[in-house]
N, CA, C and O atoms as a GROMACS GRO file, in nm:
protein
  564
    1UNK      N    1   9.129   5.188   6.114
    1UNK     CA    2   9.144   5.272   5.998
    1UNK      C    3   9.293   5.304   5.984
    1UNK      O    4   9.364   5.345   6.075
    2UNK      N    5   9.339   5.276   5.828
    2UNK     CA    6   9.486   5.366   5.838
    2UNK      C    7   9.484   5.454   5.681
    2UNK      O    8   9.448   5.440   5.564
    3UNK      N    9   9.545   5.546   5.766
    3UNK     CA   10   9.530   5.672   5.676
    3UNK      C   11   9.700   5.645   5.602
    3UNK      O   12   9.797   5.614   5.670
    4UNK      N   13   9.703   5.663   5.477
    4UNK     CA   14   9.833   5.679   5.411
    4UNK      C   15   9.820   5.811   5.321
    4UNK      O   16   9.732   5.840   5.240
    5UNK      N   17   9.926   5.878   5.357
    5UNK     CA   18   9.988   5.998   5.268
    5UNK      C   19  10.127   5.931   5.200
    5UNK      O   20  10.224   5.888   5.262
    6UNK      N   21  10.109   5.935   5.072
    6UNK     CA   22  10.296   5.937   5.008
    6UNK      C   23  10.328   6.031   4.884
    6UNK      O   24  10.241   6.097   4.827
    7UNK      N   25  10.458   6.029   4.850
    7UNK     CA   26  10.545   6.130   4.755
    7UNK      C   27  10.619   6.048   4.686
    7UNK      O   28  10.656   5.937   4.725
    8UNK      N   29  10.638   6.085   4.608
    8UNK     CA   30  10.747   6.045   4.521
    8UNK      C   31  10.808   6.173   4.455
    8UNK      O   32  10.750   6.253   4.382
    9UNK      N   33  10.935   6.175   4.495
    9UNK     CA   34  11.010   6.279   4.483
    9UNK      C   35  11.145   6.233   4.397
    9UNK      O   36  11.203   6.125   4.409
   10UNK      N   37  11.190   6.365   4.287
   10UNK     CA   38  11.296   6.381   4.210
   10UNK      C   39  11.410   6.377   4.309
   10UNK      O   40  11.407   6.402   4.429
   11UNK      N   41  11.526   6.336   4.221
   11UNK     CA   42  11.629   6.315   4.340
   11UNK      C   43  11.645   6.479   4.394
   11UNK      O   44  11.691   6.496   4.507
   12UNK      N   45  11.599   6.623   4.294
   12UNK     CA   46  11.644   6.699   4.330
   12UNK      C   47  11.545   6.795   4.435
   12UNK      O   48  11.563   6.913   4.464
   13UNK      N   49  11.441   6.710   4.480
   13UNK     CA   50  11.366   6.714   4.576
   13UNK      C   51  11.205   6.760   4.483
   13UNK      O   52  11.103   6.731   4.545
   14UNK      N   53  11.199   6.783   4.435
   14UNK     CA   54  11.062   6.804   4.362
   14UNK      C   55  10.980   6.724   4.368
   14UNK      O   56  11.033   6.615   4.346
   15UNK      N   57  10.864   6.713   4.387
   15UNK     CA   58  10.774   6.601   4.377
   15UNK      C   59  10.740   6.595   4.299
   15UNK      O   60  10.706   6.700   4.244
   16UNK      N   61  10.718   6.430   4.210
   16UNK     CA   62  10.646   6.418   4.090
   16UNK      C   63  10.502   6.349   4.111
   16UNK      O   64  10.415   6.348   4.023
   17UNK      N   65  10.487   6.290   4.241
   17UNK     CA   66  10.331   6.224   4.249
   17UNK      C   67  10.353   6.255   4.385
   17UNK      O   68  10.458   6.272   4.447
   18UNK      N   69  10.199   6.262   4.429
   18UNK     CA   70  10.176   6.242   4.538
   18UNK      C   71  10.002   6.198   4.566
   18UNK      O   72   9.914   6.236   4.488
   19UNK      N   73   9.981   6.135   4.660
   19UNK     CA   74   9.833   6.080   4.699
   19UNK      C   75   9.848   6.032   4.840
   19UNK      O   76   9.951   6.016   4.905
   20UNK      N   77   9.709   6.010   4.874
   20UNK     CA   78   9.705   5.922   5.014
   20UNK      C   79   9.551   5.833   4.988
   20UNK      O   80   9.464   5.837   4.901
   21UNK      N   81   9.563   5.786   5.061
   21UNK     CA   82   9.439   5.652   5.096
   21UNK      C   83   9.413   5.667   5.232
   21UNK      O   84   9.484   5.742   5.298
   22UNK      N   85   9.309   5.600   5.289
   22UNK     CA   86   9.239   5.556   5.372
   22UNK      C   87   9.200   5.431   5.335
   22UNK      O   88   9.125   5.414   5.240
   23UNK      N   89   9.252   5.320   5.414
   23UNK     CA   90   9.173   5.181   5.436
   23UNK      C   91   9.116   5.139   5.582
   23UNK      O   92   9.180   5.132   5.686
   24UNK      N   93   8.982   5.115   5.563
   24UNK     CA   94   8.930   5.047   5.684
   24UNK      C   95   8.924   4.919   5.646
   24UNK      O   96   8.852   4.872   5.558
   25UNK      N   97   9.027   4.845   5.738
   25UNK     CA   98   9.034   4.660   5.739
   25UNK      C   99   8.940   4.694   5.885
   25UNK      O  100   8.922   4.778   5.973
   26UNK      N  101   8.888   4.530   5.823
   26UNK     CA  102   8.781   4.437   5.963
   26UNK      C  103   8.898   4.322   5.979
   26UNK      O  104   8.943   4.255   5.886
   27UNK      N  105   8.931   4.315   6.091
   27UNK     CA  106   9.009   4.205   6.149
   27UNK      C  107   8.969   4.059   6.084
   27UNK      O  108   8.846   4.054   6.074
   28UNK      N  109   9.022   3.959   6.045
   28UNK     CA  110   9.003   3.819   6.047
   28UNK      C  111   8.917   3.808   5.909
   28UNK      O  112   8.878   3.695   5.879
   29UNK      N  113   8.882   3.921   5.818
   29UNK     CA  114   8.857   3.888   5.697
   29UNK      C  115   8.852   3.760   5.617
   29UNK      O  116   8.758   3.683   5.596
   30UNK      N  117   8.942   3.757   5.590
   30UNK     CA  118   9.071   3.667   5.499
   30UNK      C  119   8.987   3.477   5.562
   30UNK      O  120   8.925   3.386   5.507
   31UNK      N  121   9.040   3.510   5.704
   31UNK     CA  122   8.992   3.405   5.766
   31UNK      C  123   8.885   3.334   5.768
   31UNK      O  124   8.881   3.211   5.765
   32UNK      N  125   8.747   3.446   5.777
   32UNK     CA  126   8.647   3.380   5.719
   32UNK      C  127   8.639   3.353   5.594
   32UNK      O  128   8.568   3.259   5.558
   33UNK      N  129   8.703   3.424   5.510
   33UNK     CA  130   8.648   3.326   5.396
   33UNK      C  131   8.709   3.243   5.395
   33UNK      O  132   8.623   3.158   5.371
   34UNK      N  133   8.799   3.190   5.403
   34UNK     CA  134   8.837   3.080   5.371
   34UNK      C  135   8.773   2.994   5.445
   34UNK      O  136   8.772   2.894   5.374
   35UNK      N  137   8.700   2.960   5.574
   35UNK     CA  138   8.608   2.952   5.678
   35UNK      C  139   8.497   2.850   5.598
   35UNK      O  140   8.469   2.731   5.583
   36UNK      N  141   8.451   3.003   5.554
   36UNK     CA  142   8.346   2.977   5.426
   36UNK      C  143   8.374   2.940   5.328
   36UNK      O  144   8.265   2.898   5.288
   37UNK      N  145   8.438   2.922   5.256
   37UNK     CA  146   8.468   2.866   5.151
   37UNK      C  147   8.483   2.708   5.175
   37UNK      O  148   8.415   2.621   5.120
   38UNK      N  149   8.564   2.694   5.249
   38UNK     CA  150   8.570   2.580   5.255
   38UNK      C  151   8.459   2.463   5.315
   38UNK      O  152   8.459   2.344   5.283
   39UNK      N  153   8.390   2.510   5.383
   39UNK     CA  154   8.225   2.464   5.480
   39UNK      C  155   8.158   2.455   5.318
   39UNK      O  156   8.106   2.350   5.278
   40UNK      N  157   8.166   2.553   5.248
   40UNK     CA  158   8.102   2.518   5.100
   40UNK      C  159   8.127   2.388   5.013
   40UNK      O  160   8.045   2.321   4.949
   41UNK      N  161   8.281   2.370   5.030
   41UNK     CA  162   8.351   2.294   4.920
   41UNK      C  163   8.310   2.193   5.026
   41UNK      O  164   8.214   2.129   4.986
   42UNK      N  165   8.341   2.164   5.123
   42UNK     CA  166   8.315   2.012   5.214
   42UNK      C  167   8.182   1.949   5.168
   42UNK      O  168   8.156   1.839   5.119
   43UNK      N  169   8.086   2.083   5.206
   43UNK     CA  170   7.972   2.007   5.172
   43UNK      C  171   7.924   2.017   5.071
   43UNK      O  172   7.812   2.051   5.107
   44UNK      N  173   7.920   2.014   4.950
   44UNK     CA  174   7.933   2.039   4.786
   44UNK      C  175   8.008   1.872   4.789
   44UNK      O  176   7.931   1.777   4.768
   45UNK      N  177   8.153   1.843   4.813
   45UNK     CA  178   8.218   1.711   4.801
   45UNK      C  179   8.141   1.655   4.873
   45UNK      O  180   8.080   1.589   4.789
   46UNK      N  181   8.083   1.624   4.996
   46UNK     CA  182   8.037   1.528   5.027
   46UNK      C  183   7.888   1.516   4.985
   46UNK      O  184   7.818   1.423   5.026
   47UNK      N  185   7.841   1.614   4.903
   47UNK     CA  186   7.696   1.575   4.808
   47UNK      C  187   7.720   1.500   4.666
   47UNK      O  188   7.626   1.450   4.606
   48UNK      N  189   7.853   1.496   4.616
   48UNK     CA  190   7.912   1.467   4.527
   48UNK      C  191   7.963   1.294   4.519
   48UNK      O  192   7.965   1.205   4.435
   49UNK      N  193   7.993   1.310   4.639
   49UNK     CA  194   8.048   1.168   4.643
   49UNK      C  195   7.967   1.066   4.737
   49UNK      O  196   8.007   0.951   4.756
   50UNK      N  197   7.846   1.118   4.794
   50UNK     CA  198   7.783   1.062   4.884
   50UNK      C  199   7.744   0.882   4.830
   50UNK      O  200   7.740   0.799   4.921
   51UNK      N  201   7.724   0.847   4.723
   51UNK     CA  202   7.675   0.781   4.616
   51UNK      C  203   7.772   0.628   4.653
   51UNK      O  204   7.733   0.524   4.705
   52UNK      N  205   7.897   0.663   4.607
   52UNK     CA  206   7.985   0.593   4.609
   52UNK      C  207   8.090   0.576   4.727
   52UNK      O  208   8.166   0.479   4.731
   53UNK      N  209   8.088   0.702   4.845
   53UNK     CA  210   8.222   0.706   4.958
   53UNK      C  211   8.083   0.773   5.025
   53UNK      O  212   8.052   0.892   5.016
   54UNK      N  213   8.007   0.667   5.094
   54UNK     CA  214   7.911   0.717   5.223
   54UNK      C  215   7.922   0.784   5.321
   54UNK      O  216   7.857   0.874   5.374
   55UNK      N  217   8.087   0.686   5.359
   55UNK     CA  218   8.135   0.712   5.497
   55UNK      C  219   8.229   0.823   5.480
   55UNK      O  220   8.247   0.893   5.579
   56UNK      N  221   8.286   0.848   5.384
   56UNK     CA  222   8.378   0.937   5.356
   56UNK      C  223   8.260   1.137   5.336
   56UNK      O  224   8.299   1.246   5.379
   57UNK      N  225   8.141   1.112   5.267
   57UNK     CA  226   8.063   1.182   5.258
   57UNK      C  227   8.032   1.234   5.383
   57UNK      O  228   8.075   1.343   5.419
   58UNK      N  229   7.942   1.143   5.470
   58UNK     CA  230   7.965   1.166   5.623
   58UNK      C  231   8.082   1.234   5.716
   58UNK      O  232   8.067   1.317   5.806
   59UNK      N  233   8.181   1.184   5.676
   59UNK     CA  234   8.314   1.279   5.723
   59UNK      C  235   8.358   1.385   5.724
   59UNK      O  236   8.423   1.446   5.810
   60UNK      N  237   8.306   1.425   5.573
   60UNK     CA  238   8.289   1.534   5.500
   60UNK      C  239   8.193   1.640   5.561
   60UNK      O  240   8.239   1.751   5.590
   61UNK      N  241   8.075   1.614   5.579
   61UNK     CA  242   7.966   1.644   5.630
   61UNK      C  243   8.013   1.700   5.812
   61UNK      O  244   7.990   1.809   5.865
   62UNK      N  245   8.070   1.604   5.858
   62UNK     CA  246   8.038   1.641   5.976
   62UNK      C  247   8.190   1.710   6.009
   62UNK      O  248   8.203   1.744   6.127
   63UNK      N  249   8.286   1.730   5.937
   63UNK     CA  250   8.404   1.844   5.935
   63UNK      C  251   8.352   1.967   5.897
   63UNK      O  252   8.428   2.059   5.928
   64UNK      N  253   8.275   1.994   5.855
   64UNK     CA  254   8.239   2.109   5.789
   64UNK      C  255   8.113   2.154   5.915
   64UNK      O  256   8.074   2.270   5.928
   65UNK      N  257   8.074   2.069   5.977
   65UNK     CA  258   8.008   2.109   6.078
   65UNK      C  259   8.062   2.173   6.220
   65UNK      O  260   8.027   2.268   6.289
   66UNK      N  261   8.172   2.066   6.228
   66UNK     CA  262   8.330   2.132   6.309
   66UNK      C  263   8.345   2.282   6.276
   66UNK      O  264   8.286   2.366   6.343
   67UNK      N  265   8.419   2.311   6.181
   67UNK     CA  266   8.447   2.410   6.101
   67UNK      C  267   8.388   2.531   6.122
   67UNK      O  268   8.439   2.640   6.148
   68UNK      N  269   8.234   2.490   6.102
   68UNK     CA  270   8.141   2.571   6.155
   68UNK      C  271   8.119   2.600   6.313
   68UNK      O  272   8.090   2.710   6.361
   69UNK      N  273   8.136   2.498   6.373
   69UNK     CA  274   8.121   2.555   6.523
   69UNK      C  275   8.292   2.646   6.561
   69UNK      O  276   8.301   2.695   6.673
   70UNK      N  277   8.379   2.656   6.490
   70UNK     CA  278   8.482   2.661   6.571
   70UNK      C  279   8.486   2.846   6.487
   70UNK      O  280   8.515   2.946   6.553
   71UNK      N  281   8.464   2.848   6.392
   71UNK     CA  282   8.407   2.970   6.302
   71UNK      C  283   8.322   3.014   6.360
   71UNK      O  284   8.364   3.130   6.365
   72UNK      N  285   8.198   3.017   6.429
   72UNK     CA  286   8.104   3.048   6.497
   72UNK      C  287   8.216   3.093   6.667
   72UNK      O  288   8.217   3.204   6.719
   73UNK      N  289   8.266   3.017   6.700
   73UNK     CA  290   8.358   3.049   6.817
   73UNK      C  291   8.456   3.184   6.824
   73UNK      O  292   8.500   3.245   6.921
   74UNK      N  293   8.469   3.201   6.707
   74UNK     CA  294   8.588   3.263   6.653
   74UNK      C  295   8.481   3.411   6.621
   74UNK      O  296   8.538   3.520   6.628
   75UNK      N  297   8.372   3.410   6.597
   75UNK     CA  298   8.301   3.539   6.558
   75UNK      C  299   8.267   3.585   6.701
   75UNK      O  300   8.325   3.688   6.736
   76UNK      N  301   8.193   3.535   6.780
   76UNK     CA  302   8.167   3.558   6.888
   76UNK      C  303   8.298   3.608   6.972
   76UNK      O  304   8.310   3.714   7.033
   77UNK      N  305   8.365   3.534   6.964
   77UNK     CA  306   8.491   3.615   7.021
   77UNK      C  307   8.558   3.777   6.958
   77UNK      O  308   8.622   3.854   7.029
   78UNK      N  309   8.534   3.796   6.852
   78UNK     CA  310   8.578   3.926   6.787
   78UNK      C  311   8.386   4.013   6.802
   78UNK      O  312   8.368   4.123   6.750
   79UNK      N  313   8.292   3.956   6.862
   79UNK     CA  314   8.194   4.035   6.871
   79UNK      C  315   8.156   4.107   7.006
   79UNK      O  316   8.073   4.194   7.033
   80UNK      N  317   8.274   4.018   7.102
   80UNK     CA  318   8.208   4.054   7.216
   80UNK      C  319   8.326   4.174   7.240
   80UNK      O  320   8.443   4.184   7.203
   81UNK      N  321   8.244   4.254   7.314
   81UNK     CA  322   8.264   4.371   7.320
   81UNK      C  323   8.357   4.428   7.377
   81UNK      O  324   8.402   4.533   7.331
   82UNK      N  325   8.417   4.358   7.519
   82UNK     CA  326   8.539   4.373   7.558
   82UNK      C  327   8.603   4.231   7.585
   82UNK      O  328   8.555   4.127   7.631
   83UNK      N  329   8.778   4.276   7.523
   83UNK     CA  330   8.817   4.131   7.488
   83UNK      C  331   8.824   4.096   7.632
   83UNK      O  332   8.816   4.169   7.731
   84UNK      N  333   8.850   3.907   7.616
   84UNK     CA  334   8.872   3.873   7.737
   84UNK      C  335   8.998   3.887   7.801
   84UNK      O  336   9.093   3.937   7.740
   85UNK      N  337   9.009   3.845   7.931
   85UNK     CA  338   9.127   3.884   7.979
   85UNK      C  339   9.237   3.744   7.929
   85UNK      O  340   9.188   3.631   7.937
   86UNK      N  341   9.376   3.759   7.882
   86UNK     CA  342   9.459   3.701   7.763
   86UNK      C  343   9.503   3.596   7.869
   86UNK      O  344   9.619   3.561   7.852
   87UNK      N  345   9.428   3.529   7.989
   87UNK     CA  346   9.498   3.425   8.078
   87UNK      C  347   9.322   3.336   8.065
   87UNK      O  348   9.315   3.219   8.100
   88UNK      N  349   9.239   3.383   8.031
   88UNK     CA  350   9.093   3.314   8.013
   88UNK      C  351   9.129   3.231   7.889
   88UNK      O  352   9.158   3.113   7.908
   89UNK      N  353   9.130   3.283   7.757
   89UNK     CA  354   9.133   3.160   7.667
   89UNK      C  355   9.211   3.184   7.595
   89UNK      O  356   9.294   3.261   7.642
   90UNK      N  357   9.236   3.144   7.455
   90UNK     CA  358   9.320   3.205   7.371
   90UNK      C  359   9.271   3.336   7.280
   90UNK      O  360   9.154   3.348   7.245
   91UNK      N  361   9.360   3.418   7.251
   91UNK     CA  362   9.357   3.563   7.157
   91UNK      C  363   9.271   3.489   7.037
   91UNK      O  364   9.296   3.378   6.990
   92UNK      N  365   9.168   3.572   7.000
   92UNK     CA  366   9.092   3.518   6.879
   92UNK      C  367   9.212   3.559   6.757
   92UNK      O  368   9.161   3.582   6.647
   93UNK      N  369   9.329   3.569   6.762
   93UNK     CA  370   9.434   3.563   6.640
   93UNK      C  371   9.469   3.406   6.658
   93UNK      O  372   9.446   3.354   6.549
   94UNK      N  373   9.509   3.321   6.738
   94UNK     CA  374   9.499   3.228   6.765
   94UNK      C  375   9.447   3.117   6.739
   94UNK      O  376   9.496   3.005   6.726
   95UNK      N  377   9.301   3.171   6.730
   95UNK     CA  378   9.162   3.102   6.728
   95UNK      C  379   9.172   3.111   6.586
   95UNK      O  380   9.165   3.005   6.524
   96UNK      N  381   9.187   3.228   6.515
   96UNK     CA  382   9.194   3.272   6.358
   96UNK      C  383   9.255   3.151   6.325
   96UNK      O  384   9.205   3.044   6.290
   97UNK      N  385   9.401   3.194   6.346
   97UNK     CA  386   9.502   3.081   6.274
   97UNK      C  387   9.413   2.963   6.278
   97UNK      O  388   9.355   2.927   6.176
   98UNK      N  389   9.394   2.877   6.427
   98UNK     CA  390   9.379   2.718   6.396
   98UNK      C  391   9.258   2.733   6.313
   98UNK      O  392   9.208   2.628   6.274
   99UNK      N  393   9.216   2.814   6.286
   99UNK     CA  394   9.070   2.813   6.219
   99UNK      C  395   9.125   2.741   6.050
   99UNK      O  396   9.102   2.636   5.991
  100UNK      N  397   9.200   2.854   6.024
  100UNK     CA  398   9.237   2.874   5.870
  100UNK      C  399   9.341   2.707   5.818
  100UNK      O  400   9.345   2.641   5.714
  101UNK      N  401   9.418   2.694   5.971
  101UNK     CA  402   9.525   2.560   5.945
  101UNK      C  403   9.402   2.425   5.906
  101UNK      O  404   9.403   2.355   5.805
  102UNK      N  405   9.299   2.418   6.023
  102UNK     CA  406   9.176   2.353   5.997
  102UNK      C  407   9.079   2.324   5.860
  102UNK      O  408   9.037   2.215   5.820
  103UNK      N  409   9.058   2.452   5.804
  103UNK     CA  410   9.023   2.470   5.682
  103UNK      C  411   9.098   2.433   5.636
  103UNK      O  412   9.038   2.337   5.587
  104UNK      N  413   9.216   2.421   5.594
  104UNK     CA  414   9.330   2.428   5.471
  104UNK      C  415   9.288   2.271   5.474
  104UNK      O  416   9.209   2.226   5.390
  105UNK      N  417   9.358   2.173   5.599
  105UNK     CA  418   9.356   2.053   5.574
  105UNK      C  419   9.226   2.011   5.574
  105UNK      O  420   9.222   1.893   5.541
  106UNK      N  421   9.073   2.075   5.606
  106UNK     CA  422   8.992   2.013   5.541
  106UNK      C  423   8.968   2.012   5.416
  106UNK      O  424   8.911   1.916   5.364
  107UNK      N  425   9.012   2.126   5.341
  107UNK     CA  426   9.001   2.156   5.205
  107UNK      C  427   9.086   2.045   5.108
  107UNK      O  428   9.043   1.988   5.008
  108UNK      N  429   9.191   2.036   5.156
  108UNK     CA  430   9.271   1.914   5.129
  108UNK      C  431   9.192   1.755   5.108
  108UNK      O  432   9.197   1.675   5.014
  109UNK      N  433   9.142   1.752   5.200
  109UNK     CA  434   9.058   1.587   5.202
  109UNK      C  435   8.943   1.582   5.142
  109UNK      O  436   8.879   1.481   5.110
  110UNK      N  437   8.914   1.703   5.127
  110UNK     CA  438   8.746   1.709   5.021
  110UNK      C  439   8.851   1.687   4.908
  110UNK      O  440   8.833   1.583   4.845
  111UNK      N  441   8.934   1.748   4.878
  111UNK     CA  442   9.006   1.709   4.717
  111UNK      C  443   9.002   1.593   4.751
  111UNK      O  444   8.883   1.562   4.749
  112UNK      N  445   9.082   1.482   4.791
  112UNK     CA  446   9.130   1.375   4.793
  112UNK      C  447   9.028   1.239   4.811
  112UNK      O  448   9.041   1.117   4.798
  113UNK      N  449   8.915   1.336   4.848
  113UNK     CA  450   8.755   1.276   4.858
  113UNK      C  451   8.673   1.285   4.723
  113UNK      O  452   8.590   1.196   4.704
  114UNK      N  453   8.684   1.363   4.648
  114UNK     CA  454   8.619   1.366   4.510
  114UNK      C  455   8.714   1.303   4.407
  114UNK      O  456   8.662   1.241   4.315
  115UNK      N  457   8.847   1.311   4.412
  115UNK     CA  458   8.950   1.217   4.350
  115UNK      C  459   8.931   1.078   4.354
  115UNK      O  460   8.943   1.002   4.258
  116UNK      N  461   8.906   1.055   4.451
  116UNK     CA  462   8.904   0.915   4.491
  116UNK      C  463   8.772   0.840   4.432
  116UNK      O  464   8.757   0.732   4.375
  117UNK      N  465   8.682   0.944   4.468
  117UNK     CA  466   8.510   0.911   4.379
  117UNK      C  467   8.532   0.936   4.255
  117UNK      O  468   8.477   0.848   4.189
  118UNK      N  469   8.595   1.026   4.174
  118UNK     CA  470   8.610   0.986   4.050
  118UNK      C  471   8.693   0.867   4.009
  118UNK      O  472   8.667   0.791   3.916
  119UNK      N  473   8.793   0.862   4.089
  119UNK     CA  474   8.863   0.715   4.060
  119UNK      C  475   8.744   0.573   3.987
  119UNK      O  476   8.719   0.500   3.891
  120UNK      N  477   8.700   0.621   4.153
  120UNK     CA  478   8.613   0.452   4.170
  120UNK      C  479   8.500   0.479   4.024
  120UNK      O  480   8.465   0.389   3.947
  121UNK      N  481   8.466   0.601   4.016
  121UNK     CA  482   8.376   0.572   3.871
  121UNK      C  483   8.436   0.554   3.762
  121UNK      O  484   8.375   0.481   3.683
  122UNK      N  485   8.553   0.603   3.722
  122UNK     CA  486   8.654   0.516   3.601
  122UNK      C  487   8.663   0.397   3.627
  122UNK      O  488   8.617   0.328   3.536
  123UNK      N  489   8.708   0.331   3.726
  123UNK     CA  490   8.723   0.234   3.725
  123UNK      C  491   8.584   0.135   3.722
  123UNK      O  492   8.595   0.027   3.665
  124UNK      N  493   8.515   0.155   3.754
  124UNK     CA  494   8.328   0.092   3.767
  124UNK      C  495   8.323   0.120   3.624
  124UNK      O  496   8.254   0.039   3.562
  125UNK      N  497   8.396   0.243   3.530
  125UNK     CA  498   8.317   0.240   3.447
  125UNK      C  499   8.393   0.136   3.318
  125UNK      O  500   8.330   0.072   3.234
  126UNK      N  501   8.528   0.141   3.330
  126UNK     CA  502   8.614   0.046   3.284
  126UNK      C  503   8.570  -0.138   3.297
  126UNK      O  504   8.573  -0.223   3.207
  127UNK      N  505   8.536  -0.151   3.421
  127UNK     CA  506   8.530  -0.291   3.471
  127UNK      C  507   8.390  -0.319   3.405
  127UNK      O  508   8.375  -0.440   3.388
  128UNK      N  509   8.243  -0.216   3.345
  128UNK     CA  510   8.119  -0.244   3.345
  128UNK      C  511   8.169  -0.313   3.163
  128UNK      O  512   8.146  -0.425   3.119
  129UNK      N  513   8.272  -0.144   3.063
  129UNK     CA  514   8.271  -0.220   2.980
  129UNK      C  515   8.346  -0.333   2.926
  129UNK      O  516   8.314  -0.396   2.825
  130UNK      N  517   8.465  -0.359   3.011
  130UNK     CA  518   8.512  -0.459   2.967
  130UNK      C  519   8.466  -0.579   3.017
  130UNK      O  520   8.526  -0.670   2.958
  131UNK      N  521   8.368  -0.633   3.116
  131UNK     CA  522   8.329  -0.738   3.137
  131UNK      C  523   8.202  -0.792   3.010
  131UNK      O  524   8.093  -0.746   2.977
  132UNK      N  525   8.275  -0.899   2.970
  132UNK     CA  526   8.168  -0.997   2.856
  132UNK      C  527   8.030  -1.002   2.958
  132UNK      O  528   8.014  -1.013   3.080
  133UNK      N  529   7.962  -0.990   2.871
  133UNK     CA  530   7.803  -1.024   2.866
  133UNK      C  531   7.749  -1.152   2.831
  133UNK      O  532   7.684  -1.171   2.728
  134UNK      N  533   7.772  -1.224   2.900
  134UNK     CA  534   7.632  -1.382   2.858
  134UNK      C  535   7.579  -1.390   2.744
  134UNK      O  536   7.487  -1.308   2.753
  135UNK      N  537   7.574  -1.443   2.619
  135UNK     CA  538   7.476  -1.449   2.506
  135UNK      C  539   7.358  -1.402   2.511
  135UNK      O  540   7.347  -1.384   2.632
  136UNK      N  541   7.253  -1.367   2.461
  136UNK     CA  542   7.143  -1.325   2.440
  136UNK      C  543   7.061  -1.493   2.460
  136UNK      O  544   7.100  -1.590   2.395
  137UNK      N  545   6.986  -1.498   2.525
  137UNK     CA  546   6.897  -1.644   2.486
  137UNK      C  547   6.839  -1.663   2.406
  137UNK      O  548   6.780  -1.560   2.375
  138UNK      N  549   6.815  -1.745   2.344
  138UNK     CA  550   6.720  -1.700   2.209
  138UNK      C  551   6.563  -1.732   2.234
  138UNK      O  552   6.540  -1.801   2.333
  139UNK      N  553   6.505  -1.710   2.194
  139UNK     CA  554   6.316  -1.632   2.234
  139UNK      C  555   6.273  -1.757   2.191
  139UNK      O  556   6.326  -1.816   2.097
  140UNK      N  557   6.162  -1.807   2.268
  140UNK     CA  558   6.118  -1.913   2.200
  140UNK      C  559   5.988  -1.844   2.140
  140UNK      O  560   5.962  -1.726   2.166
  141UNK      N  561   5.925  -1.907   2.076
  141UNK     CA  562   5.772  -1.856   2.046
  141UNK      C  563   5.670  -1.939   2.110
  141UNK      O  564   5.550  -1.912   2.096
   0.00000   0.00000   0.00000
């Protein structure tokens, strides 16, 4: 919890405002979502592109499963009750960060994974109409 009191005062000392706040932050916020967010967008892109980039879908799929275990690592560590001792593993700020660096560049390759699947369907869809079609045969009776 942090408590803020402030003033704003005339140069000739008078106050013209004053207020305070109270904010209660939860540690590593920020972190999960982006956590989450991105475990969303992975697997959202790799339902998207599964069609056309299998293996890339799969990749997709199973980063976001990563993601999830290492997010799952990272809660458990801010749940347990007394931290560990700072020579056992790393500070779950630590754990935060690679979490969020992790996300970022998975978030990155799901873009570059639905880019790429839209590519290939312009182009499939370019190559379907510009390729000539064979004559019609004509029907006998």
């Amino acid at each position: 919890m942090y408590h803020f009191r402030w003033t704003l005062a005339a140069a000739g000392g008078q106050t013209l405002a004053a207020g305070e706040r109270v904010l209660y932050l939860q540690p590593f916020v920020n972190d999960r979502i982006v956590a989450r967010t991105t475990m969303a967008r992975l697997r959202q892109t790799a339902a998207e592109v599964a069609l056309r980039l299998p293996l890339a879908s799969a990749a997709l799929e199973a980063e976001a499963g990563r993601l999830e275990q290492a997010a799952g690592e990272l809660e458990a560590r801010l749940a347990a009750a007394p931290p560990p001792p700072p020579t056992a593993t790393p500070p779950a700020s630590d754990l935060a960060a690679a979490l969020v660096a992790r996300a970022q560049r998975a978030g990155r390759t799901a873009a570059v994974a639905a880019f790429r699947a839209e590519l290939l369907a312009r182009v499939h869809a370019v190559v379907t109409e510009e390729t000539p079609r064979p004559p019609a045969s004509p029907r006998r009776p």
